[in-house]
N, C-alpha and C positions, 0 to 999 in steps of 0.2 A: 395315209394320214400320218400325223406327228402325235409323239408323247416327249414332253418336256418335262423334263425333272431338276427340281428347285429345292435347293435347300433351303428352311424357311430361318434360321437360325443364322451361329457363329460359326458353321462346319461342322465336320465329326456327324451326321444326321444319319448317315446308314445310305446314302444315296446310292451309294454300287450295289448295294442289297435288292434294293429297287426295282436299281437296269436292271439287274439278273433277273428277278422273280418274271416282270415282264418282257423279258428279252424274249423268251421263247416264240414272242407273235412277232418279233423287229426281224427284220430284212439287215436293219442299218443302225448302229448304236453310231451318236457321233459327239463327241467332245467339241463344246463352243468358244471355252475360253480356258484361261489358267493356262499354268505347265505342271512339271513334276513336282510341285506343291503340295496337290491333293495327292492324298490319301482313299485310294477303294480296297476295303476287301471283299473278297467275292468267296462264298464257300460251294464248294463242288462238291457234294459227297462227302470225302471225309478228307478232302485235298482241300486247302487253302490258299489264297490266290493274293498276295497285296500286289496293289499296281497303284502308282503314281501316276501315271503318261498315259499305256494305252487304256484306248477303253472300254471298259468292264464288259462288253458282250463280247469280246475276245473270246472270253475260256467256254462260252457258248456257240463259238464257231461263226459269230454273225460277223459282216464285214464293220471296219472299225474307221472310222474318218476321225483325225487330228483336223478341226475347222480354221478358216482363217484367223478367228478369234484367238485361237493359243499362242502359244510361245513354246516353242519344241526344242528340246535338247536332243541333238541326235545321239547321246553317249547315251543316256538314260534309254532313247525309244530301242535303241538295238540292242543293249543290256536283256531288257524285259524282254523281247521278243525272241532272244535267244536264251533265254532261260523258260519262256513257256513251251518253245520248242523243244529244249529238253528235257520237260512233263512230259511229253506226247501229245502236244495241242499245235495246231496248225492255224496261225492267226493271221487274218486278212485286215491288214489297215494302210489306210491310202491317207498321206497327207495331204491338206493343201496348199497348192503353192504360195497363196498370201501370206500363210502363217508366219511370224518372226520365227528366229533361229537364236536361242542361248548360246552364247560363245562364252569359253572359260573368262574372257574379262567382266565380263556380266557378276558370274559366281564371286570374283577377288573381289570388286566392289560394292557387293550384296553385304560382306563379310566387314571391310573397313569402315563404310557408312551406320551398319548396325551396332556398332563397336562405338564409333563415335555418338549416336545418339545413347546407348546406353550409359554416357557418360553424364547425363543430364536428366535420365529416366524418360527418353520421350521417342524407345527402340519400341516398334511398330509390333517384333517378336515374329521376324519372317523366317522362311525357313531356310535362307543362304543359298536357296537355290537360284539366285542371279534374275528372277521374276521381275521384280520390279523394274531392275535397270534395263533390263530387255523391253520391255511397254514403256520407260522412259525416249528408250531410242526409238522405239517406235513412231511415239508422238513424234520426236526431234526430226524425223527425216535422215536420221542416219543409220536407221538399221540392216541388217539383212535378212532379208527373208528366203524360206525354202528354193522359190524358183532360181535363187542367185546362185546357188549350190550346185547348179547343175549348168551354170555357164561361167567355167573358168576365169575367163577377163573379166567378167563382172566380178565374180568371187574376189579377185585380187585387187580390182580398184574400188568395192566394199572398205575392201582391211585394209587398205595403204588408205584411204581417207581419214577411218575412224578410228585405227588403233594409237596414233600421234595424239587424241585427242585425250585417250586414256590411262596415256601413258605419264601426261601432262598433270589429270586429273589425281594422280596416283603419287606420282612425285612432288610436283609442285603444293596441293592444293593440302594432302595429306602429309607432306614429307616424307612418303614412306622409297625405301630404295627398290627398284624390281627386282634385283636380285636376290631381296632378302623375301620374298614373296614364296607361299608355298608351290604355286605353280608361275615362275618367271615366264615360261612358253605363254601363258595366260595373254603375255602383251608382244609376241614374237610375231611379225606376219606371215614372214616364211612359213612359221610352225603351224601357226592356226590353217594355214591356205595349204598345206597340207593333208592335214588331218582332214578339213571339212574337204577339200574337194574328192578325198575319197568316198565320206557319207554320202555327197553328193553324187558319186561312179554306182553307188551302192542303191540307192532312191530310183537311181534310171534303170540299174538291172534288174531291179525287182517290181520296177513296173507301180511301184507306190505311190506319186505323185499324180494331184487330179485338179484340177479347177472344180471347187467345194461347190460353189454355189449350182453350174452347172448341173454337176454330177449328182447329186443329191433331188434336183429340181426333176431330172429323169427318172432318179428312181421312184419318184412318187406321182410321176407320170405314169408310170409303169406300173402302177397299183401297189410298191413296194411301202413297205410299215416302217417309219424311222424313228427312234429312239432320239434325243436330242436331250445331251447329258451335261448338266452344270457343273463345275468345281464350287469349291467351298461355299459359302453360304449368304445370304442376303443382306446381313448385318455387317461383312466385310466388303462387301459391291461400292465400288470405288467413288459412285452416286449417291448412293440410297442405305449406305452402312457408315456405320459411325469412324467417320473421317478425324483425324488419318490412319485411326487404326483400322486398316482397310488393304484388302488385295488389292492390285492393279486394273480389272477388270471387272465385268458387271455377269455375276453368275445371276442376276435378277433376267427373268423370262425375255425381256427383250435384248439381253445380251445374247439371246440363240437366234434371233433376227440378224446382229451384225456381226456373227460369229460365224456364222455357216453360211450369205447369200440366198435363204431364205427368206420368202416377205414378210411381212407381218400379216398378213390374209393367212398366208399357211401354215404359219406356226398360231395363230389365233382361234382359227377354224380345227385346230386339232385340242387335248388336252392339256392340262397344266397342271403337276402333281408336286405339289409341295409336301415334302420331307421334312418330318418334326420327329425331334427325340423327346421323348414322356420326361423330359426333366433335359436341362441347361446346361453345355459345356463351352468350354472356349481356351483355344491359347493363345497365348501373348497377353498383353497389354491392353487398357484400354477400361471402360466402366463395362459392370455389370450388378446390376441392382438388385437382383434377386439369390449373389452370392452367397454361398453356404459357409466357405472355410477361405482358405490363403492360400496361393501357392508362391512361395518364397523367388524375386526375381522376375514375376507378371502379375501380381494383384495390387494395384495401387497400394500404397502406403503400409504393405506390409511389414517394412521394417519398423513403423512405431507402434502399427497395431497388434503385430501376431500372425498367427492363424486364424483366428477367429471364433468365438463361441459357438459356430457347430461343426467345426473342424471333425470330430469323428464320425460324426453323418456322413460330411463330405466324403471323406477318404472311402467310408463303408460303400457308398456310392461309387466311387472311382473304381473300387477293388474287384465291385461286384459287375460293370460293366466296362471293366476293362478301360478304362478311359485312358488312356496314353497314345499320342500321335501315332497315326500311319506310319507318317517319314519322319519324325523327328524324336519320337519317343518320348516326348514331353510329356509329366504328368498337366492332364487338363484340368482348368480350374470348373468346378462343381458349380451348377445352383437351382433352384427352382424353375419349373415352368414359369416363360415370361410372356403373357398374352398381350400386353402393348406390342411386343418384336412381332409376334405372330399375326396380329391384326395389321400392323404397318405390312409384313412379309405381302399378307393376301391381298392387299391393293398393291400394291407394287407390281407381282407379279399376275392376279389374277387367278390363284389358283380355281382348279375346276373338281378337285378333290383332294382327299391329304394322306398320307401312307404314315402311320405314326409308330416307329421303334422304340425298341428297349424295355416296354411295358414289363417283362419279365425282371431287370433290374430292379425296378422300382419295390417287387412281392417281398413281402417279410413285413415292411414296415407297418407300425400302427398307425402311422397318420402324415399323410402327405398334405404341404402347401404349394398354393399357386399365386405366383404374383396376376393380383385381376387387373389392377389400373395403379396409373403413379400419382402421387400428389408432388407436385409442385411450385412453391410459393403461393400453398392453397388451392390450388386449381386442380381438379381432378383431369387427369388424360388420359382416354380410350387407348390411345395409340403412341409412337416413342417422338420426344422431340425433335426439330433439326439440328440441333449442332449439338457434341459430344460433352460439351459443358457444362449445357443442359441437361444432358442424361442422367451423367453425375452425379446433380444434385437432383434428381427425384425420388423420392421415397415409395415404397413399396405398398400398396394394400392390400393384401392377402387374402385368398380363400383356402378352406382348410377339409380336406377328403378324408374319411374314412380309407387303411389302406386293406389292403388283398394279398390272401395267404399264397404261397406255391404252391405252383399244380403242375400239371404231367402234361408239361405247354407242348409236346408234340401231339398228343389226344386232344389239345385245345387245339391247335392250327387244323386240325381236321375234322373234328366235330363242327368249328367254325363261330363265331360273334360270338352268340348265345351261349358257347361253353366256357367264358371267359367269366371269372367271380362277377359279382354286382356290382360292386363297389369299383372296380376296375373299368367297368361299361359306362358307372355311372362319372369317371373321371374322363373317357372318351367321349363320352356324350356330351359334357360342356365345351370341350375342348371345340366340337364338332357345331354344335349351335351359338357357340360364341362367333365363330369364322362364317358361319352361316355353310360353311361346306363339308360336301360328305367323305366320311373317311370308306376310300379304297381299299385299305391294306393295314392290319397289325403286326409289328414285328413282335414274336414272344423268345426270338433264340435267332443264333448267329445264321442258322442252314435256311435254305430255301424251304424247306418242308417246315420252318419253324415258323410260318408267317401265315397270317388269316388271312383271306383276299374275298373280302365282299366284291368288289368290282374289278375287272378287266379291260382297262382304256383299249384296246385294239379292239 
């Protein structure tokens, strides 16, 4: 069977915390979209793990499928793979051949387009990692994908089609000169057909590469348990998230349908575990209506407004759960639980249960809010508008918790629900009958032993 894991939020939700607690019943963790964007950390004992790329049942020894869906930088995936090799972890992952291929021009022009938009305040706040122009190429018909990497002549006639185009793009459109460029080799085709047709020598030696849909359709022919793991979050889904401040791809549930070659029968017929943080983060750009503070450079209108009058809430929150990017180390901007995101999240995807972290950040406090619904030129909304303009202008209506003292959250993960304060249970509990669905999993702390697990999807 399939377990699908969905961020129901902006990202940051604790999703590799997830794989892992469940990983131990998965045969197959497999990555459906994104590239080394996302951010997982995974804690092993008293070893910590951040991975961008592979995924997160790695350091559990499960096999690791990169899905047609993604976008793979082969610098980054043998980076990681060679650095958990020298932890002492022996990681199996098999990409597949549809998946695009990030080539350094991707990265320069990640870099010069977010420069120029931030010159009119209207920078998406990506992570330079060359994502989006890579799903650009992809739509356009001119990308390269995995399988090209490993047949030379195509390799070459790839880059002699498309590197004229970017080099075009680069000088012409931008004015910029390639040689003044931090990686010139970036628009070299020699260089690139180099470089890559070795990742590509490297792919066939190691026996890596699989036709995803396939392979995966066998394993669970074969009675095998597969993990099917989303990148960032619902609200950035290229679809169904507030456009354009949005990923290139669809980490929403049926993004693991055309991600991996699975049908929609078989990832339907299995669960859907949407991932909530007990309280709101986000980076970049873009509205968010139940924000706490400012972060100077991605909060709207920061520069007339400030920080904000709960700016040291925010920060206390930031400090105490660590909120700064995976990969970019950006402080994330702070806010309340926002149940319009999370009710849109659960029709979208469907969830069939919810795993909710960070509940331990939140302990101290005397009194926690929740954004319930928005008003909108009067009109109250269950759920978030369509267009981002919209959102904007909605206003917040709040409910307001009683909060819950610290306790000895590793005696709670083990004693289990019931050992969690009241007040705590009773902010899971709305949380839980608002969505109409049941919560799987608490996170109270970063380790696997720090997590309460009502339910077991395998």
């Amino acid at each position: 069977m399939t377990v699908t894991i969905v961020g129901s939020q902006l990202g940051d939700e604790g999703k590799g915390g997830i794989v892992d607690l469940y990983g131990d019943a998965a045969d197959v963790v497999v990555r459906y979209q994104g590239g080394d964007n996302a951010g997982h950390t995974v804690v092993e004992g008293d070893e910590e793990y951040k991975l961008s790329l592979v995924p997160s049942g790695a350091v559990r020894g499960k096999v690791g499928v990169l899905g047609n869906g993604c976008v793979v930088n082969p610098r980054t995936l043998f980076d990681e793979l060679d650095a958990l090799r020298d932890r002492g972890l022996d990681p199996d992952v098999r990409v597949a051949r549809r998946a695009h291929v990030i080539l350094p021009y991707h990265r320069v022009l990640d870099g010069i387009e977010e420069e120029a938009k931030s010159e009119t305040d209207d920078e998406v706040g990506t992570t330079g990692r060359g994502i989006g122009p890579t799903y650009e190429d992809k739509a356009g018909r001119r990308g390269v994908r995995v399988g090209d990497l490993l047949d030379p002549e195509v390799l070459r006639d790839r880059l002699e089609y498309v590197v004229p185009q970017k080099r075009a793009i680069v000088e012409d459109v931008y004015g910029l000169d390639v040689a003044d460029l931090d990686d010139p080799d970036a628009l070299d085709v020699d260089a690139l057909y180099e470089e890559f047709r070795e990742f590509g020598r490297r792919l066939a030696d190691e026996g890596m590469t699989v036709n995803a849909g396939e392979f995966l359709a066998s394993a669970i022919d074969d009675g095998q348990n597969v993990i099917l793991e989303g990148a960032q979050g619902t609200i950035i889904d290229i679809d169904h998230g507030n456009y354009p401040f949005v990923t290139s791809s669809n980490p929403t549930a049926g993004g693991a349908c055309t991600g991996t070659g699975l049908s929609p029968g078989v990832v339907g017929d299995g669960e859907v575990v949407g991932i909530v943080k007990a309280y709101l983060t986000r980076v970049g750009s873009g509205p968010m209506p139940t924000e706490l503070g400012g972060v100077e450079g991605d909060t709207p209108g920061y520069d007339e407004q400030g920080e904000g009058e709960n700016e040291e809430l925010a920060t206390y929150i930031r400090e105490e759960g660590d909120e700064y990017g995976t990969v970019t180390g950006r402080p994330r901007r702070v806010g309340w639980l926002d149940m319009p995101m999370l009710r849109h999240a659960t029709r979208a995807s469907g969830f069939t249960g919810l795993a909710v972290n960070h509940v331990d950040t939140l302990a101290g406090l005397d009194e926690l809010q929740v954004g319930h619904t928005y008003d909108l030129d009067g009109e109250t909304l269950e759920t978030m508008p369509a267009t981002t303009e919209q959102w904007a202008d909605c206003e917040v209506t709040r409910r307001t918790f009683e909060g819950w003292p610290e306790q000895d959250w590793g005696a709670v993960a083990s004693d289990g629900y019931e050992a969690l304060h009241e007040n705590a249970r009773a902010y899971l509990d709305y949380l839980s009958d608002e969505l109409d669905t049941p919560i799987y999993a608490v996170g109270v702390g970063p380790g696997r032993s720090q997590t309460i697990v009502r339910e077991r999807p395998f």
